[in-house]
mmCIF file of the N, C-alpha and C atoms, coordinates in Angstrom:
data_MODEL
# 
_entry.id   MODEL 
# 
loop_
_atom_site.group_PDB 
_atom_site.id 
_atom_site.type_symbol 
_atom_site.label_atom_id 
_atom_site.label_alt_id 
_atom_site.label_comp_id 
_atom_site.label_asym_id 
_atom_site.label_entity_id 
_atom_site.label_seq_id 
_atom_site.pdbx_PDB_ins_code 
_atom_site.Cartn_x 
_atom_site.Cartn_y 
_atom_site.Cartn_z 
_atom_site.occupancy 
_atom_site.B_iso_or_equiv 
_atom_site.pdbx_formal_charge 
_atom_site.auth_seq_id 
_atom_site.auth_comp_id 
_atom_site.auth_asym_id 
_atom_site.auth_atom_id 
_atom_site.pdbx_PDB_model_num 
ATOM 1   N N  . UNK A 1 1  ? 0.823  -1.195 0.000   1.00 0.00 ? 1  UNK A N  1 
ATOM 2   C CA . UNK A 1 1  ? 0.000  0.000  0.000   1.00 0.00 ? 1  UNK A CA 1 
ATOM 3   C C  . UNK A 1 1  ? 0.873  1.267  0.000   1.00 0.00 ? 1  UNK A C  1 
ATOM 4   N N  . UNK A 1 2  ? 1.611  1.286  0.901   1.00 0.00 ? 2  UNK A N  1 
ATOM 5   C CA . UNK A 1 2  ? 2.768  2.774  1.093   1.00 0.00 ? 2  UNK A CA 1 
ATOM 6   C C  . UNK A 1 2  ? 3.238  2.045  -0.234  1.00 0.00 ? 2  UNK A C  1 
ATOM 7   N N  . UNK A 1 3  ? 3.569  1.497  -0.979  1.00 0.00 ? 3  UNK A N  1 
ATOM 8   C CA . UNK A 1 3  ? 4.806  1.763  -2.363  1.00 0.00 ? 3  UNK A CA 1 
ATOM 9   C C  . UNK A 1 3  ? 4.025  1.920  -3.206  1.00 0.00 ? 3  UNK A C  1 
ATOM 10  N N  . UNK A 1 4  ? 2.801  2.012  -2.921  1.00 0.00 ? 4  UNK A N  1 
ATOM 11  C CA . UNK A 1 4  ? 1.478  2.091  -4.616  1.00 0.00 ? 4  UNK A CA 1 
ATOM 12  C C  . UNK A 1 4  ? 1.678  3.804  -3.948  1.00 0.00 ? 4  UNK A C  1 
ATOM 13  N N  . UNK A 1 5  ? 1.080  3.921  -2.759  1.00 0.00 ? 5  UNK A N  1 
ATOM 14  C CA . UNK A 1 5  ? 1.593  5.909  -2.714  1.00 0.00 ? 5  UNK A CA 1 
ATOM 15  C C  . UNK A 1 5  ? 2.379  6.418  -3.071  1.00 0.00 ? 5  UNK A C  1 
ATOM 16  N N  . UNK A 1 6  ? 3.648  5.908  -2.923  1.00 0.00 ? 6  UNK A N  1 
ATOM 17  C CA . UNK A 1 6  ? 4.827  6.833  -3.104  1.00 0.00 ? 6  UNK A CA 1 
ATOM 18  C C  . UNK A 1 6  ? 4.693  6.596  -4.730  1.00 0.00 ? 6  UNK A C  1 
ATOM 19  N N  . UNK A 1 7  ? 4.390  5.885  -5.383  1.00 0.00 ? 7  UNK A N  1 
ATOM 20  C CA . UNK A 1 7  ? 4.380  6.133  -6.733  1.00 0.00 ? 7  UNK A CA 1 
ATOM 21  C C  . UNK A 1 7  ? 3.435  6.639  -7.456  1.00 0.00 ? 7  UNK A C  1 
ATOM 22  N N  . UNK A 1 8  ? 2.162  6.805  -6.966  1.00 0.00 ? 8  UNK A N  1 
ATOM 23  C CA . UNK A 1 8  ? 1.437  7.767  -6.862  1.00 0.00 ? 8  UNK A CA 1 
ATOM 24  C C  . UNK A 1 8  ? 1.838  9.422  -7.152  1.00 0.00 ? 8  UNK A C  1 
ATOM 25  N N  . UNK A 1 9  ? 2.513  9.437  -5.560  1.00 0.00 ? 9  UNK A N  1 
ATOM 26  C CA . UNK A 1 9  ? 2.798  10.844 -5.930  1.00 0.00 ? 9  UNK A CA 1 
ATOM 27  C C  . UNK A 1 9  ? 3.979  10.804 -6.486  1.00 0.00 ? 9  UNK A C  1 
ATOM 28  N N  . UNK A 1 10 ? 4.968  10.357 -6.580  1.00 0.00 ? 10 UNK A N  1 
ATOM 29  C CA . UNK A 1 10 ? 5.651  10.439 -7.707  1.00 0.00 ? 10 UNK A CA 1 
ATOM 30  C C  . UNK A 1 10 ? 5.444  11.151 -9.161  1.00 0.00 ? 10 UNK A C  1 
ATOM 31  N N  . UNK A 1 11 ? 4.255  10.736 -9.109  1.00 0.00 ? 11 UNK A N  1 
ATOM 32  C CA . UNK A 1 11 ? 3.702  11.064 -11.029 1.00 0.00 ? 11 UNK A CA 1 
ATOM 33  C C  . UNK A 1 11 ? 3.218  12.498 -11.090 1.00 0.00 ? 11 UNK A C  1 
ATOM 34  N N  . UNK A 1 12 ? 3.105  12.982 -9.480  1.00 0.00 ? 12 UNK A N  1 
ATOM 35  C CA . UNK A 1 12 ? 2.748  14.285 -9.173  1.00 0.00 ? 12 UNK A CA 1 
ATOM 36  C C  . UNK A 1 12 ? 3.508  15.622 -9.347  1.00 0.00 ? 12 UNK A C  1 
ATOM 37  N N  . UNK A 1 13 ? 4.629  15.186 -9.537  1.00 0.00 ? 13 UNK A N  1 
ATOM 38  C CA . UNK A 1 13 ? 6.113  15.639 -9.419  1.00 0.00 ? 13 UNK A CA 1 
ATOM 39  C C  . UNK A 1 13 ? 5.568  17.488 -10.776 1.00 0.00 ? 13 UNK A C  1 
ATOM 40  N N  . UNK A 1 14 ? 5.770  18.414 -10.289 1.00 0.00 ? 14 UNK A N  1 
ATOM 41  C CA . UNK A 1 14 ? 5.918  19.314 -11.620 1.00 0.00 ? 14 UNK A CA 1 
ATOM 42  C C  . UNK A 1 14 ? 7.089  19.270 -12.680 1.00 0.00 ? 14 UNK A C  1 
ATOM 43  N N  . UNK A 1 15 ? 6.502  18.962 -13.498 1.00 0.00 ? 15 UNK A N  1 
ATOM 44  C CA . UNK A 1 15 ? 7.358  18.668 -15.299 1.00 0.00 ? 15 UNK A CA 1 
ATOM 45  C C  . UNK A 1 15 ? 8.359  20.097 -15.147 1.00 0.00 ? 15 UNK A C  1 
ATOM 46  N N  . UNK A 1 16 ? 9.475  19.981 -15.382 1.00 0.00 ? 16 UNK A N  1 
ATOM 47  C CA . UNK A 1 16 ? 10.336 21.130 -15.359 1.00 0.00 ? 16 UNK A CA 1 
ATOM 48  C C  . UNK A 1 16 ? 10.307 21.385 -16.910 1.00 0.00 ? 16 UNK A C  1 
ATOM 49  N N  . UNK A 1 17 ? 10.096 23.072 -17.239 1.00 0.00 ? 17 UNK A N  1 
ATOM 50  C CA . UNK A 1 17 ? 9.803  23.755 -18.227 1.00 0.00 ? 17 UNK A CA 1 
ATOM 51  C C  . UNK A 1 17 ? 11.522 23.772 -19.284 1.00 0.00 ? 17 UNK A C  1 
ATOM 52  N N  . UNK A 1 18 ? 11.366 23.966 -20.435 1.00 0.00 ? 18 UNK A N  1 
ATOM 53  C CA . UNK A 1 18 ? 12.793 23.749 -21.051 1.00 0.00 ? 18 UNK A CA 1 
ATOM 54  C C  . UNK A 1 18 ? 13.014 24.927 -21.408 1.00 0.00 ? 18 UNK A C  1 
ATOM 55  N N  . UNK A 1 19 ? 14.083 25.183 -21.596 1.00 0.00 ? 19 UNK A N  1 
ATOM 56  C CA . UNK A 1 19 ? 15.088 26.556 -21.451 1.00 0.00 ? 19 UNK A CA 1 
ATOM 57  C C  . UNK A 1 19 ? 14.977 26.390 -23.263 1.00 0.00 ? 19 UNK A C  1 
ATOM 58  N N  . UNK A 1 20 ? 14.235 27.720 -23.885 1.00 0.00 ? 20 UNK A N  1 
ATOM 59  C CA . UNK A 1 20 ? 13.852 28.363 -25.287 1.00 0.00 ? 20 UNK A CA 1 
ATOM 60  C C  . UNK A 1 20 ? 14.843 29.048 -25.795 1.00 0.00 ? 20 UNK A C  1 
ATOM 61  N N  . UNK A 1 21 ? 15.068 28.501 -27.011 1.00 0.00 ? 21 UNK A N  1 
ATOM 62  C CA . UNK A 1 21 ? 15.481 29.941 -27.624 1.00 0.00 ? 21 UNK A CA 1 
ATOM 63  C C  . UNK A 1 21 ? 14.789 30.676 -27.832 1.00 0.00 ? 21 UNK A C  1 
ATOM 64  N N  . UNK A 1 22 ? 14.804 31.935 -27.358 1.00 0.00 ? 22 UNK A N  1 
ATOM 65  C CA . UNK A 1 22 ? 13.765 33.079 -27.994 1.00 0.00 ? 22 UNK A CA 1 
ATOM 66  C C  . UNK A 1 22 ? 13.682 34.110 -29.102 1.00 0.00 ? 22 UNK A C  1 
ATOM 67  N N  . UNK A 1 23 ? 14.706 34.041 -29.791 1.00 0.00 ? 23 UNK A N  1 
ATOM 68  C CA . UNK A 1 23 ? 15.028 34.726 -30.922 1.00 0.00 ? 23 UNK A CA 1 
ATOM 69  C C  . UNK A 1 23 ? 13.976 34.585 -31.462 1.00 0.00 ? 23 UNK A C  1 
ATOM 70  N N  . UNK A 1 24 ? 13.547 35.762 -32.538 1.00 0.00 ? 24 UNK A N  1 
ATOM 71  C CA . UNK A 1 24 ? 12.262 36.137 -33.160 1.00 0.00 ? 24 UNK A CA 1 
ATOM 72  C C  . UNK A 1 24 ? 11.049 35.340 -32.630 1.00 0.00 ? 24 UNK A C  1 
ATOM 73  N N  . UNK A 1 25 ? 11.411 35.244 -31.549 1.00 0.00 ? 25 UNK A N  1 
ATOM 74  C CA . UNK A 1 25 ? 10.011 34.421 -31.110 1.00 0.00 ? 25 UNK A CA 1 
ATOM 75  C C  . UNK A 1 25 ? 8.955  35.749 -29.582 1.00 0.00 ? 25 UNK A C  1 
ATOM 76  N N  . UNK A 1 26 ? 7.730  35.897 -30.197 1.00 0.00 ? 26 UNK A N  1 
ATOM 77  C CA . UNK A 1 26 ? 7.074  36.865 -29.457 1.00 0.00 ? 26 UNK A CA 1 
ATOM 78  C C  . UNK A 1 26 ? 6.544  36.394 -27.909 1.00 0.00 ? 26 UNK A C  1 
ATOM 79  N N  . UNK A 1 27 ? 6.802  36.725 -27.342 1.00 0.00 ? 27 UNK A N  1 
ATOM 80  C CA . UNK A 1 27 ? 6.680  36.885 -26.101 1.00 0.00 ? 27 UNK A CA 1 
ATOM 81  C C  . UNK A 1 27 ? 5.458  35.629 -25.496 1.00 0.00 ? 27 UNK A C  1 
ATOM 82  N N  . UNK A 1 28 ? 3.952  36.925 -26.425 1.00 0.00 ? 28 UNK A N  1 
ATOM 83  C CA . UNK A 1 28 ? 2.996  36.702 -25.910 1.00 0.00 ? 28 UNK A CA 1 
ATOM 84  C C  . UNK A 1 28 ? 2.945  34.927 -26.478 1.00 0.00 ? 28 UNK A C  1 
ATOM 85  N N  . UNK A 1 29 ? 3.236  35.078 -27.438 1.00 0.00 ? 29 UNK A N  1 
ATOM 86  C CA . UNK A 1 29 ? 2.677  33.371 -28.343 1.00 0.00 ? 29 UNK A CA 1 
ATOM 87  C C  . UNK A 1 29 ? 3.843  32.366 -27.828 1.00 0.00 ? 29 UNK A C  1 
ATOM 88  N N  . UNK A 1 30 ? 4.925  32.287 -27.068 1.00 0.00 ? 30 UNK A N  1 
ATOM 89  C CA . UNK A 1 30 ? 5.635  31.908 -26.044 1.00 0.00 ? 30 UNK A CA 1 
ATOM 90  C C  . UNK A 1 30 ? 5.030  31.190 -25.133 1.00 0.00 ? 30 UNK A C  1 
ATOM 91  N N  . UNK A 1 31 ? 4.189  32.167 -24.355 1.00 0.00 ? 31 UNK A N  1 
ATOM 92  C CA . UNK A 1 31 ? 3.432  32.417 -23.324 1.00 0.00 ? 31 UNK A CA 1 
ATOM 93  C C  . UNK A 1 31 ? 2.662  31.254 -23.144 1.00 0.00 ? 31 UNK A C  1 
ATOM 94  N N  . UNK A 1 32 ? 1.610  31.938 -24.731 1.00 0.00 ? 32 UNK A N  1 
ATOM 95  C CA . UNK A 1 32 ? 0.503  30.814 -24.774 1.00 0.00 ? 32 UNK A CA 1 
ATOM 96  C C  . UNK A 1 32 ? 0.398  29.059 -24.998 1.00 0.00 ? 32 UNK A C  1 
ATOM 97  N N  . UNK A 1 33 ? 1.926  29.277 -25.959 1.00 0.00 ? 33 UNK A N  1 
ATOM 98  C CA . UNK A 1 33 ? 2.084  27.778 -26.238 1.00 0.00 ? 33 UNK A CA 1 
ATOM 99  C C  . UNK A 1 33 ? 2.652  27.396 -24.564 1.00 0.00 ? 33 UNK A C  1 
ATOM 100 N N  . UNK A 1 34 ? 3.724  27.318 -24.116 1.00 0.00 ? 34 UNK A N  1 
ATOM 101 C CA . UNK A 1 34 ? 3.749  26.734 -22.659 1.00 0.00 ? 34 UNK A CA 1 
ATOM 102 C C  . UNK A 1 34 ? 2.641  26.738 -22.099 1.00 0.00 ? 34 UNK A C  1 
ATOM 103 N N  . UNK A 1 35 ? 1.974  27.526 -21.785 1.00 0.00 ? 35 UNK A N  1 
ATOM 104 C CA . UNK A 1 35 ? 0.724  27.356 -20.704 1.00 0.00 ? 35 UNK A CA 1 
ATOM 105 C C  . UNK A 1 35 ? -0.474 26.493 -21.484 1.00 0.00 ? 35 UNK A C  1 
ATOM 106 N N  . UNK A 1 36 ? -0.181 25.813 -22.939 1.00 0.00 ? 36 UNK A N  1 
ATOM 107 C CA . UNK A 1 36 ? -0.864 25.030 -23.412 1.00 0.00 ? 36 UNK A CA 1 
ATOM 108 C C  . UNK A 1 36 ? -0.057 23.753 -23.498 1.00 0.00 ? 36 UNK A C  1 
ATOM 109 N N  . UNK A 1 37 ? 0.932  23.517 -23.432 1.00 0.00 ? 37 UNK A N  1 
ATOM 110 C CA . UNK A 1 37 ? 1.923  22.847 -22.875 1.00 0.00 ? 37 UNK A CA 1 
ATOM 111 C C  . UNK A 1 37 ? 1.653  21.809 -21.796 1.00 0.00 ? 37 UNK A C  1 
ATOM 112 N N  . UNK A 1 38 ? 1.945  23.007 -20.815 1.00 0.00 ? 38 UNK A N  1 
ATOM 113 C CA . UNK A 1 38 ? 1.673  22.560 -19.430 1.00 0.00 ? 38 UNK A CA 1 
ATOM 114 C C  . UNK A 1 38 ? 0.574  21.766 -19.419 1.00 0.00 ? 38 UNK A C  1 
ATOM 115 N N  . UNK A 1 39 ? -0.521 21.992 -19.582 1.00 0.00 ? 39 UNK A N  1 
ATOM 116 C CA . UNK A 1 39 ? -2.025 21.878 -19.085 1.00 0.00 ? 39 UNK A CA 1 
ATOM 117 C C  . UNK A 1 39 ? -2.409 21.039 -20.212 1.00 0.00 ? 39 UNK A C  1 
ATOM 118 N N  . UNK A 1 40 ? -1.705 20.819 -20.927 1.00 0.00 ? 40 UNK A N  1 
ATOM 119 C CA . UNK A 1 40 ? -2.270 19.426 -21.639 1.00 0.00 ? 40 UNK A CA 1 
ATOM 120 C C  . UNK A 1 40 ? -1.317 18.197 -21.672 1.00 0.00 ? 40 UNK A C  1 
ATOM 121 N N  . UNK A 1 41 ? -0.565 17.695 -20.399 1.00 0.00 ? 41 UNK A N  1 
ATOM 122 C CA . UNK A 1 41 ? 0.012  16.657 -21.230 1.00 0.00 ? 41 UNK A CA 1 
ATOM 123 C C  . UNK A 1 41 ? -0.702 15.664 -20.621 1.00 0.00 ? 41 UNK A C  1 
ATOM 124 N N  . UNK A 1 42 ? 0.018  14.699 -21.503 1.00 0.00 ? 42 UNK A N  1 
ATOM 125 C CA . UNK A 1 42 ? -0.808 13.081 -21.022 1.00 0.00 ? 42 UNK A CA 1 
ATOM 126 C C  . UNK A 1 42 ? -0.095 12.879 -19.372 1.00 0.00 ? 42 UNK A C  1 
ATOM 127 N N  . UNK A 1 43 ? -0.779 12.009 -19.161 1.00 0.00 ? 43 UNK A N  1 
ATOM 128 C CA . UNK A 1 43 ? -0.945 11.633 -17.329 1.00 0.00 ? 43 UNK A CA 1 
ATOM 129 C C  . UNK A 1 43 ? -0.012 10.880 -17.113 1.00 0.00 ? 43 UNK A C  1 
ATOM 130 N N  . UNK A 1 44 ? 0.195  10.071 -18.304 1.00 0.00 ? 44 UNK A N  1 
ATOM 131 C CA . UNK A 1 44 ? 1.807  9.006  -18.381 1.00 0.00 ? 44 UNK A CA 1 
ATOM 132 C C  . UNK A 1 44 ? 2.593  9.262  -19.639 1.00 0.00 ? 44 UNK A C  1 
ATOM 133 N N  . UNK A 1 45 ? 3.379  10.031 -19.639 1.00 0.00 ? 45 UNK A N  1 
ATOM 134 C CA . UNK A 1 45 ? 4.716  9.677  -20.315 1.00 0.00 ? 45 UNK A CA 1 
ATOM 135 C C  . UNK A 1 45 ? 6.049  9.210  -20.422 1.00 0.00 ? 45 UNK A C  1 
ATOM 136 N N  . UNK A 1 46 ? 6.760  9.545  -21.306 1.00 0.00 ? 46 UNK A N  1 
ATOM 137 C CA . UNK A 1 46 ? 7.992  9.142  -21.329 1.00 0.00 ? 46 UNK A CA 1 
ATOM 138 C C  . UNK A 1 46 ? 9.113  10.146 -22.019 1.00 0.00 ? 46 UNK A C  1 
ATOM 139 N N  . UNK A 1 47 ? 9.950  10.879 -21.197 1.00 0.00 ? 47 UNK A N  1 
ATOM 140 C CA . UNK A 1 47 ? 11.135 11.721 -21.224 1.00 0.00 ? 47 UNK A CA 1 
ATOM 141 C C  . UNK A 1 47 ? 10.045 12.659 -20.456 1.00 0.00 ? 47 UNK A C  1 
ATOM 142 N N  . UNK A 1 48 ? 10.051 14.292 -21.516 1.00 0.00 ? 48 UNK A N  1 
ATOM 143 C CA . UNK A 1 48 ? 9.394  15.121 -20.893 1.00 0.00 ? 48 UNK A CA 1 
ATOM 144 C C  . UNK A 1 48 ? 8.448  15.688 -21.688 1.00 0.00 ? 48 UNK A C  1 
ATOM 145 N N  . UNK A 1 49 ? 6.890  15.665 -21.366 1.00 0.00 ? 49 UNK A N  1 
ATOM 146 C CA . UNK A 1 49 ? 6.476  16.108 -22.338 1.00 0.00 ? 49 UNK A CA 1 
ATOM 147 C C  . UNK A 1 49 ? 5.912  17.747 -22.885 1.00 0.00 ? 49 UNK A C  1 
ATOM 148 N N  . UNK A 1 50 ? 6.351  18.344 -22.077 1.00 0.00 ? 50 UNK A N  1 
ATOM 149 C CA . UNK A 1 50 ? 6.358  19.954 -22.044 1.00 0.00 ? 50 UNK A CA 1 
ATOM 150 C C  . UNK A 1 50 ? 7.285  20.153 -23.419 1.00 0.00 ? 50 UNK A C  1 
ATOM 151 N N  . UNK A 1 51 ? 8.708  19.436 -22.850 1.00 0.00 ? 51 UNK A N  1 
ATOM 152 C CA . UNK A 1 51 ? 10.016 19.772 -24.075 1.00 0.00 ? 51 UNK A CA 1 
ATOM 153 C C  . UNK A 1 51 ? 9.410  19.537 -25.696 1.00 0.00 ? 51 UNK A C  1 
ATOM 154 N N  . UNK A 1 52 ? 9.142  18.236 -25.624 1.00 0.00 ? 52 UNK A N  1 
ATOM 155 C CA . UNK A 1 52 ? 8.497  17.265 -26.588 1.00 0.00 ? 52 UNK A CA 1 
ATOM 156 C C  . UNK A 1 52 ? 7.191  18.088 -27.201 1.00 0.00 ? 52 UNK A C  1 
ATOM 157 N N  . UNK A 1 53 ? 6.274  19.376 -26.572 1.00 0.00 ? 53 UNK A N  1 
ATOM 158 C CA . UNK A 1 53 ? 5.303  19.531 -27.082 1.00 0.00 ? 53 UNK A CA 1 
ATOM 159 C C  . UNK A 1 53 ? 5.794  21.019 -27.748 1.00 0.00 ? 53 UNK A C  1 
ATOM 160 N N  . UNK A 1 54 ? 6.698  21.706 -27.040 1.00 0.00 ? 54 UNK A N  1 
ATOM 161 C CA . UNK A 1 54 ? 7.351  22.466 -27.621 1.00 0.00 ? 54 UNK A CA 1 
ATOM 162 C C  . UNK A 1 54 ? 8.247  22.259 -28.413 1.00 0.00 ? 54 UNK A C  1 
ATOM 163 N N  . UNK A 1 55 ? 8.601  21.544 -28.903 1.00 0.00 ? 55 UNK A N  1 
ATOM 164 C CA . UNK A 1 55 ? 9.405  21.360 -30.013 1.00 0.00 ? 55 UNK A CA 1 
ATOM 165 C C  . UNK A 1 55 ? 8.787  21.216 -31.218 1.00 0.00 ? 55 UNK A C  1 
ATOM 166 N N  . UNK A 1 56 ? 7.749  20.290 -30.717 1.00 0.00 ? 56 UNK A N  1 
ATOM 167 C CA . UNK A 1 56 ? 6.608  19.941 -31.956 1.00 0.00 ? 56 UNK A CA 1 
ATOM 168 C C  . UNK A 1 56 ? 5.902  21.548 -32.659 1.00 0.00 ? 56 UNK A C  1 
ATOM 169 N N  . UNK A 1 57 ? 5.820  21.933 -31.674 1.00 0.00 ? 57 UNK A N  1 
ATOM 170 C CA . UNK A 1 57 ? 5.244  23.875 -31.748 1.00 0.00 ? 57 UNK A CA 1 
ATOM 171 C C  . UNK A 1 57 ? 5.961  24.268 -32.574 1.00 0.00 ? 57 UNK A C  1 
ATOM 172 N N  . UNK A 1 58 ? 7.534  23.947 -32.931 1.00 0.00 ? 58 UNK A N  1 
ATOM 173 C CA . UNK A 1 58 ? 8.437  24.640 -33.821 1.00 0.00 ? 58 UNK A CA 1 
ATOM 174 C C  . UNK A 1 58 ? 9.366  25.401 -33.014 1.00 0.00 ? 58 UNK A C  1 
ATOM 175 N N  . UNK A 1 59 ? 9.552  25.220 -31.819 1.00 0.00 ? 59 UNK A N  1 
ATOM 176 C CA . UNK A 1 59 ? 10.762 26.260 -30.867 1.00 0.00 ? 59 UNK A CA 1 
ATOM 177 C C  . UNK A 1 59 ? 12.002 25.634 -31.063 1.00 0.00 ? 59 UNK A C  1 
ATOM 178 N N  . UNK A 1 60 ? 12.840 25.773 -30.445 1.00 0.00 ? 60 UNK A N  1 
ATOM 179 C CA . UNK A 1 60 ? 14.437 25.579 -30.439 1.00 0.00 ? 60 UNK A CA 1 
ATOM 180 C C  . UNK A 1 60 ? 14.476 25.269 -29.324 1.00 0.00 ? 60 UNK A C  1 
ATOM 181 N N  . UNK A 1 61 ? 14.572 24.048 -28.878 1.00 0.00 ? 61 UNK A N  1 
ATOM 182 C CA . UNK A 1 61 ? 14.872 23.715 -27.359 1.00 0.00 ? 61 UNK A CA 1 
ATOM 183 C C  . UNK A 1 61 ? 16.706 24.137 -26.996 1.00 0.00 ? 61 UNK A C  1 
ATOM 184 N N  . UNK A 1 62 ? 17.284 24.617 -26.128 1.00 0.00 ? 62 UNK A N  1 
ATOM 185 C CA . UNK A 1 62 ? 18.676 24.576 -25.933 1.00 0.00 ? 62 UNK A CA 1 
ATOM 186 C C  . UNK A 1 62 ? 18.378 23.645 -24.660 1.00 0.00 ? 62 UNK A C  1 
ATOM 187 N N  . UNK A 1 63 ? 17.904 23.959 -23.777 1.00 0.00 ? 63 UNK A N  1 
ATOM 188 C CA . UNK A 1 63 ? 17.888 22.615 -22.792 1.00 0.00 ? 63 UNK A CA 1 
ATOM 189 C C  . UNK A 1 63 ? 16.866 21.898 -22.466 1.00 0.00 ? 63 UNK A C  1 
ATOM 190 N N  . UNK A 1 64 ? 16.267 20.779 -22.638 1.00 0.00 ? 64 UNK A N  1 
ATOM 191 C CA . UNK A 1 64 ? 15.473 19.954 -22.114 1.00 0.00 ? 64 UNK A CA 1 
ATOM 192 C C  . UNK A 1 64 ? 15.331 19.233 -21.360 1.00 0.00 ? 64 UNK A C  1 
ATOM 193 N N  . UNK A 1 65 ? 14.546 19.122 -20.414 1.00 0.00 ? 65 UNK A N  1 
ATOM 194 C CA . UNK A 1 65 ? 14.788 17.684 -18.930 1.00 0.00 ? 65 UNK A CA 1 
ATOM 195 C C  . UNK A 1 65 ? 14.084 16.459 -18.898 1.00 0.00 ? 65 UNK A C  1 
# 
């Protein structure tokens, strides 16, 4: 029971955001894609899927986690 919790919250963990290039890239539409990012990924993945959804967006990842 305690090792089904701890993995539980485990999955709870906040997705760390990836470091952008921002060159010609506007602020606001930045903005919007992360915070659409965030708030949509699947419940189970695999690597990270913030990085992975921004990339797909067309950004320049320099660091990803």
């Amino acid at each position: 029971m305690l090792a089904a919790m701890a993995a539980l919250l485990a999955g709870c963990q906040a997705t760390p955001q990836p470091i952008v290039d921002m060159e010609g890239v506007a602020q606001v539409q930045y903005n919007r894609d992360m915070a659409w990012c965030v708030n949509n990924q699947p419940f189970i993945a695999l690597g990270n899927p913030v990085t992975d959804c921004m990339r797909g967006k067309g950004y320049r990842i320099l660091v990803g986690y």
